[in-house]
N, C-alpha and C positions, 0 to 999 in steps of 0.2 A: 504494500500500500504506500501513498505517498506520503513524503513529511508535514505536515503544515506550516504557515510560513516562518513559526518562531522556533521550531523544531529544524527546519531548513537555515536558517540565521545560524542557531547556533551550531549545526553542526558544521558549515560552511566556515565560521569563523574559531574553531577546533584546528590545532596545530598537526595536520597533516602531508603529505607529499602526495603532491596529485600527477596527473598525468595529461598532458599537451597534446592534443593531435593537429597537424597539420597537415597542408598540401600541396606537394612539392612541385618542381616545374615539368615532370612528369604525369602530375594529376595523379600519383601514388599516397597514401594516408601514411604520416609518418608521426610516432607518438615517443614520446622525451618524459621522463621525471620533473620534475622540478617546482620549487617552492612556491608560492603565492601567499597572498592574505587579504580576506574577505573585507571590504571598506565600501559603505556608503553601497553596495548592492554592484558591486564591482571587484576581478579580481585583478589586483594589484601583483604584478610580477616582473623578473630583470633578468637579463641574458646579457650575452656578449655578441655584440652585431656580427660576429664572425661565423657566428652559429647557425647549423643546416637549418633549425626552429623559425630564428629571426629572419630568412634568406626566405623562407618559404612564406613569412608572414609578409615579407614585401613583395612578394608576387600574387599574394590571395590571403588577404585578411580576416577570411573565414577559420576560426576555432572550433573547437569544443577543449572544454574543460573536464578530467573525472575525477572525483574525491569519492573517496571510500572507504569504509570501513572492513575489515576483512575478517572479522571476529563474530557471530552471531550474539545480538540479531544483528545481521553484517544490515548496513545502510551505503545507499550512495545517493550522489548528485552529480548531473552530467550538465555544464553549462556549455550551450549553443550561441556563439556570437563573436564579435568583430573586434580583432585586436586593433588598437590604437596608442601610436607612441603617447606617453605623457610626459610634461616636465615637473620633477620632483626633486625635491634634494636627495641625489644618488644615498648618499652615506646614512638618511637618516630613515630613507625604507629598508637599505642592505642590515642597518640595525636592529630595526625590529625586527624586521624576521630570522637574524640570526639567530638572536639571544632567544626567539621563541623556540628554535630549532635544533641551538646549539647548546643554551643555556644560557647566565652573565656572564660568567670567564672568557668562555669560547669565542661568543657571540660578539662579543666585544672584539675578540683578537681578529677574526676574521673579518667584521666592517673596517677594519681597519685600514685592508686595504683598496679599500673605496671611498677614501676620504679626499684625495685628490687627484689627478691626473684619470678620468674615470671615463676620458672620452670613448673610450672603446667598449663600453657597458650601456644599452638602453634599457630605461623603464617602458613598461608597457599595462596598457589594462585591459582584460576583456569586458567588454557591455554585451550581456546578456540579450540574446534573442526570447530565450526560452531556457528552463531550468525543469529537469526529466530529475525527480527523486524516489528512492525507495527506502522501503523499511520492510524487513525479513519478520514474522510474525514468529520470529527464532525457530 
């Protein structure tokens, strides 16, 4: 069954590693790990513009987003919709999401080096077309 929206909120904004799928200049579906963090009904995430992810998003800024849970009652959430570069202070999304992912020590150590010279790093957010949730009845 589906989430409701508040049950969708929070499990969206739950410190997860979700999964990218993109479409490369083949028209092949290519899917990547990687970080995000749920804000304002948008997900907020970074790569390195050198990346097959971001190469494919500037050919076709069509995503999907998956989060999931993999443990019953296993839940996901598959977001549908359009990546769009943003401008953010590099170092202080690379922050939060570390220290969510990494811990304070870590999270710390790692933003670190995204505090300057980060021209080779874009922020990105997907805007939702549509948002497919489920919940496993365990």
């Amino acid at each position: 069954m589906p989430m409701n929206d508040q049950e969708l909120e929070t499990f969206l904004s739950e410190t997860r590693v979700a999964v990218i799928s993109t479409v490369d200049a083949d028209g092949r579906p290519r899917s990547a790990p990687i970080w995000y963090q749920w804000t304002d009904g948008a997900a907020y995430l970074f790569t390195r513009r050198t990346t097959l992810k971001w190469r494919n998003i500037q050919g076709n800024p069509n995503v999907s987003l998956c989060v999931d849970w993999r443990e019953p009652p296993y839940r996901s959430a598959i977001i549908q919709g359009v990546a769009e570069e943003v401008e953010v202070d590099m170092y202080d999304l690379v922050l939060s999401m570390s220290v969510r992912y990494y811990g304070k020590e870590e999270g710390r150590a790692f933003a670190e080096g995204y505090r300057d010279g980060n021209e080779g790093v874009v922020a990105f957010r997907i805007v939702s077309n549509s948002i497919a949730s489920f919940v496993s009845d365990e």
